[in-house]
C-alpha positions in Angstrom: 11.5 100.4 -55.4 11.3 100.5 -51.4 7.7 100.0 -49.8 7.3 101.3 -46.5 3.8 100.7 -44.4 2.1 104.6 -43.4 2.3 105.8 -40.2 -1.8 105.0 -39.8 -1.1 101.6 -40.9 1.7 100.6 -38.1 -0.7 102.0 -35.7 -4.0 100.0 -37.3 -1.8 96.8 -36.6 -0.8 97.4 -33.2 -4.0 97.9 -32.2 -5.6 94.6 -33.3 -2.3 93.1 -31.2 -3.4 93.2 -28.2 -1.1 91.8 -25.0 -2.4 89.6 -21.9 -2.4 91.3 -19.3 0.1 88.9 -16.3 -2.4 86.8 -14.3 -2.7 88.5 -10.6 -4.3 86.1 -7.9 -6.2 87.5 -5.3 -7.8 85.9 -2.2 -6.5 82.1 -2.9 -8.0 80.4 0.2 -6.2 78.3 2.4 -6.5 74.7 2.5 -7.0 72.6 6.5 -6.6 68.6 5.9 -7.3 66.5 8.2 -3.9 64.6 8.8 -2.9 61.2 6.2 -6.0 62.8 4.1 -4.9 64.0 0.4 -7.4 66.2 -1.2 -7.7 66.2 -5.5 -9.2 69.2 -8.1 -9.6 71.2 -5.2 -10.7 74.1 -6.7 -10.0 75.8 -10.0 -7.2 78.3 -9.5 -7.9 80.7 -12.2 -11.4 81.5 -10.3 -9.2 84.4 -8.3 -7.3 85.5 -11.3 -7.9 88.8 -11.5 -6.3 89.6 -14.9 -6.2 87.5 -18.2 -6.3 83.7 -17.8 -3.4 81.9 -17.2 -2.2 78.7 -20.0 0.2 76.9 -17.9 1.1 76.4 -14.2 3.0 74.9 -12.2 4.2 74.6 -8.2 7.0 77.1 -7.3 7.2 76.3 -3.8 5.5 73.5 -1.6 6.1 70.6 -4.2 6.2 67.6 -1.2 2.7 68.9 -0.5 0.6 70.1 -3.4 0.8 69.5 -7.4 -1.3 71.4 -9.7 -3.5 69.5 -13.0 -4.5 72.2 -15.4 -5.7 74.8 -13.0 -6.8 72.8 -10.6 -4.4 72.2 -7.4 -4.3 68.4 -5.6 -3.0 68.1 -1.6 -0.6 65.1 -0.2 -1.9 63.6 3.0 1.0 64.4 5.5 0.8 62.5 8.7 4.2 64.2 10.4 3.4 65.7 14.1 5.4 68.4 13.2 3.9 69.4 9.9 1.1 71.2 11.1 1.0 73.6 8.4 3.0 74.4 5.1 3.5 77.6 2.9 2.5 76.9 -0.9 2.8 78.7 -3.7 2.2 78.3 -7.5 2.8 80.3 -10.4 0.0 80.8 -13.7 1.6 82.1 -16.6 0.5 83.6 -19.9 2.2 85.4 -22.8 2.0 88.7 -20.5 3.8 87.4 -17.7 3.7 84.8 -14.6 1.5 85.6 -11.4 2.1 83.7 -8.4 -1.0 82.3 -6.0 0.3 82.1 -2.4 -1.6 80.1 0.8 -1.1 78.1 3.5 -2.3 74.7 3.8 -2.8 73.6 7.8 -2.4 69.8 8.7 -4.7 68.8 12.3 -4.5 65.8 14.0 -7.9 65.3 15.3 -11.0 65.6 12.8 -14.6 66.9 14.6 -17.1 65.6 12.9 -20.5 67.7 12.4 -21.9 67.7 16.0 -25.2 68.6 15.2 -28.3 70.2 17.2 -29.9 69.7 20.9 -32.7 71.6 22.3 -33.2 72.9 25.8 -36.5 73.7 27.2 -37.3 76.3 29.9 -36.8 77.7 32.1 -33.6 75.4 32.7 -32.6 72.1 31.1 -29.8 70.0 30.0 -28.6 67.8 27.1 -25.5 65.4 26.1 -23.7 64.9 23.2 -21.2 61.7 23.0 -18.1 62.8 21.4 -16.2 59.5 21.8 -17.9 59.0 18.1 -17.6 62.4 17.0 -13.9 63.3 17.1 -11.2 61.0 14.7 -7.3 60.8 15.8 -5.3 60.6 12.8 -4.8 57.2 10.9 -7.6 55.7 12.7 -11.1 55.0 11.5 -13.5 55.2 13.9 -12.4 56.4 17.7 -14.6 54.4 20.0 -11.5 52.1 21.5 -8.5 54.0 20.4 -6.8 55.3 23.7 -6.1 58.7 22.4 -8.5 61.5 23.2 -7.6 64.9 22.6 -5.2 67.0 25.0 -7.2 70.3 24.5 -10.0 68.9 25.8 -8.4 69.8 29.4 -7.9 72.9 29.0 -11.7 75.0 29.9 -10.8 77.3 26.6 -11.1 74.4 24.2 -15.0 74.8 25.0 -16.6 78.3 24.1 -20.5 79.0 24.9 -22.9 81.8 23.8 -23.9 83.5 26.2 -27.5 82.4 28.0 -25.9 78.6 28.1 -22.9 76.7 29.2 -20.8 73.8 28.1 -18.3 71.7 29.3 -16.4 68.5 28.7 -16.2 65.5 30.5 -12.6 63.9 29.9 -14.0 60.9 31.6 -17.1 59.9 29.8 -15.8 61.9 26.7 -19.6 63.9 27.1 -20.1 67.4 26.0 -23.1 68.3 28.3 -25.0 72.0 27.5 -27.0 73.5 29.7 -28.9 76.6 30.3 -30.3 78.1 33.3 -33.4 80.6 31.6 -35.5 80.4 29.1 -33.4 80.9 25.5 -34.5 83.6 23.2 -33.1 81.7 20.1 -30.5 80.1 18.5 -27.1 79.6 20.8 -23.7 78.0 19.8 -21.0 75.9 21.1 -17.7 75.8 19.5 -14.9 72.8 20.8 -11.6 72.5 20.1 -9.5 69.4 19.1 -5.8 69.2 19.1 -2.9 67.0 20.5 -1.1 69.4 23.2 -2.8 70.6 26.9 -3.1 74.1 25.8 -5.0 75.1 22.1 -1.9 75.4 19.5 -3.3 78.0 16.6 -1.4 75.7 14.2 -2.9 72.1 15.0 -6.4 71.9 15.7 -10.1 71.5 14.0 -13.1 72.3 15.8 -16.9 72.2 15.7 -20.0 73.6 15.9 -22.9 72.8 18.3 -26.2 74.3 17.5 -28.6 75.1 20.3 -32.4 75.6 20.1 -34.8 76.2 22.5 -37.5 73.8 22.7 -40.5 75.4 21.9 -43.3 72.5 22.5 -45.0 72.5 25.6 -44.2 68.7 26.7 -41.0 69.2 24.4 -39.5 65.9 25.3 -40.5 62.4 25.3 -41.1 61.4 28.9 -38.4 58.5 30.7 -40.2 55.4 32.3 -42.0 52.7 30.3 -45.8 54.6 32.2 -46.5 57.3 29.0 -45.6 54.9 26.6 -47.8 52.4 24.6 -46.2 49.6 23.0 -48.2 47.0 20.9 -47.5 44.3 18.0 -46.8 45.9 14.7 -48.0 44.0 11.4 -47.3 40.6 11.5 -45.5 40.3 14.2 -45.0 37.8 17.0 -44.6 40.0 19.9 -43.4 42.9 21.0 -40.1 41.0 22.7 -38.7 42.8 26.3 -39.1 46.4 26.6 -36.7 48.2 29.5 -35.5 51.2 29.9 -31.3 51.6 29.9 -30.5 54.3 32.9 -27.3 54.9 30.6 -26.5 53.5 27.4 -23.9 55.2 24.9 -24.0 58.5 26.6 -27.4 58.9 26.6 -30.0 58.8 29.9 -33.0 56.6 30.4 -32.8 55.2 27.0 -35.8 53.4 25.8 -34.9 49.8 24.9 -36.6 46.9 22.9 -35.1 43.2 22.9 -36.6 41.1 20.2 -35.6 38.0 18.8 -36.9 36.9 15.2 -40.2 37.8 14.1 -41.2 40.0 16.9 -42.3 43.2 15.6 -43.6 46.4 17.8 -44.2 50.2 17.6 -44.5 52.0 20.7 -46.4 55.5 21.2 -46.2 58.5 23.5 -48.9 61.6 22.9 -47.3 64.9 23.6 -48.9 68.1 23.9 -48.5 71.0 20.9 -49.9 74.3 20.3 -52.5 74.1 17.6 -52.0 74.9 14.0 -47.7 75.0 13.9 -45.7 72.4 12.6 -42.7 70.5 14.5 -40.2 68.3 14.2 -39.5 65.3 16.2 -36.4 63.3 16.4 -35.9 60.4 17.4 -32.2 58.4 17.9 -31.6 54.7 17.4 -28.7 52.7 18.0 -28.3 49.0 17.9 -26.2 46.4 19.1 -27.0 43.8 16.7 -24.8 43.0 13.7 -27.4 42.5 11.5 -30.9 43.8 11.7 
């Protein structure tokens, strides 16, 4: 005798069969690498899947520059001046379908590294940052004695100032000096721009970010000259050694200096005058010449 399942019961078991819904990626981000630099596990892919969860993937379209482990997509370094930037896609797929995850990964030749914060006091005031340290060409290390300094730098557009301050570079020196001419109400920025051609190209560059404060103590600098300071012998030291002051030394001005030679010790002390109760910050920078120390 035939058996046949009831209407009610086909239905009951295409309900508990549920089908996944085809991964949909929204919002991938695109990827900037500084150029020769790979990047791995970037980030995990299925974090702007929209839809049911992928279980395989795979590059569709970009395989000379990315590959994809599990969810997680790597980056080649590419180090070709003319492969500034590359379309990349890749595809998720489940037992509803395939979705496919487009972006753009950019390639610059210069890296900016984090410039930092300076501080201008009122009602007018200046400060320097040395960039010969702060901006990498690609393949090379460190910059300070590579000959190549970026183009963009020429061009006055590569430099962008808030208003209530200005900035400009120095191709010379390789200073970004800040400046501002009234008192600042708060927080300014200046954004540079690093790439390899005379004018800024969209499609090769990086930049960064300088953050400036006003300078809200009322003797908000230590003063130049060796007169405000007091150096003595620290702990078991010998001496103090040689102190001078450098009228230029790395970029900076009137640069406080200390020779010592083994077992000369010193600390050195300048009183500055705060309003009462409020809590600052002070800063100090120290560079040496001295291989070991």
């Amino acid at each position: 005798m035939k058996k046949s399942l009831s209407l009610l019961a086909i239905i009951a078991l295409m309900a508990t069969y549920a089908i996944a819904q085809a991964p949909v990626y929204i919002g991938v981000p695109d990827v900037k690498l500084y150029a020769g630099k790979s990047l791995s596990s970037a980030f995990d892919l299925e974090v702007y899947n929209t839809k049911d969860a992928a279980t395989t993937w795979s590059v569709v379209t970009g395989t000379d520059v990315a590959s994809i482990s599990g969810s997680s997509p790597n980056y080649y370094g590419l180090v070709e001046a003319s492969s500034t930037w590359r379309a990349v896609a890749f595809k998720g797929v489940n037992e509803g379908g395939e979705g496919i995850a487009n972006q753009v990964v950019k390639y610059s030749t210069y890296l900016v590294k984090k410039l930092g914060r300076v501080a201008l006091g009122s009602p007018s005031d200046s400060a320097t940052v040395d960039l010969s340290a702060m901006v990498n060409a690609a393949g090379t290390p460190s910059y300070p004695g590579n000959a190549v300094w970026p183009e963009s730098f020429a061009d006055a557009n590569a430099v962008v100032a808030e208003s209530g301050i200005t900035a400009s570079i120095d191709t010379g020196t390789k200073l970004l000096t800040v400046s501002n001419s009234a008192a600042l109400s708060g927080k300014k920025l200046v954004r540079i721009e690093a790439g390899p051609s005379a004018t800024i190209n969209p499609a090769d560059y990086d930049k960064g970010i300088l953050q400036v404060y006003p300078n809200l103590v009322v003797n908000g600098k230590f003063n130049s000259g060796l007169s405000d300071w007091t150096t003595q012998v620290y702990g078991d030291g010998t001496g103090i050694g040689t102190v001078t002051v450098e009228a230029n030394y790395l970029g900076k001005t009137n640069v406080f200096k200390v020779a010592q030679t083994p077992g000369q010790k010193a600390k050195t002390t300048q009183v500055i005058s705060v309003t009462p109760n409020q809590w600052y910050t002070a800063r100090a920078k120290v560079a040496t010449d001295a291989t070991n120390i």
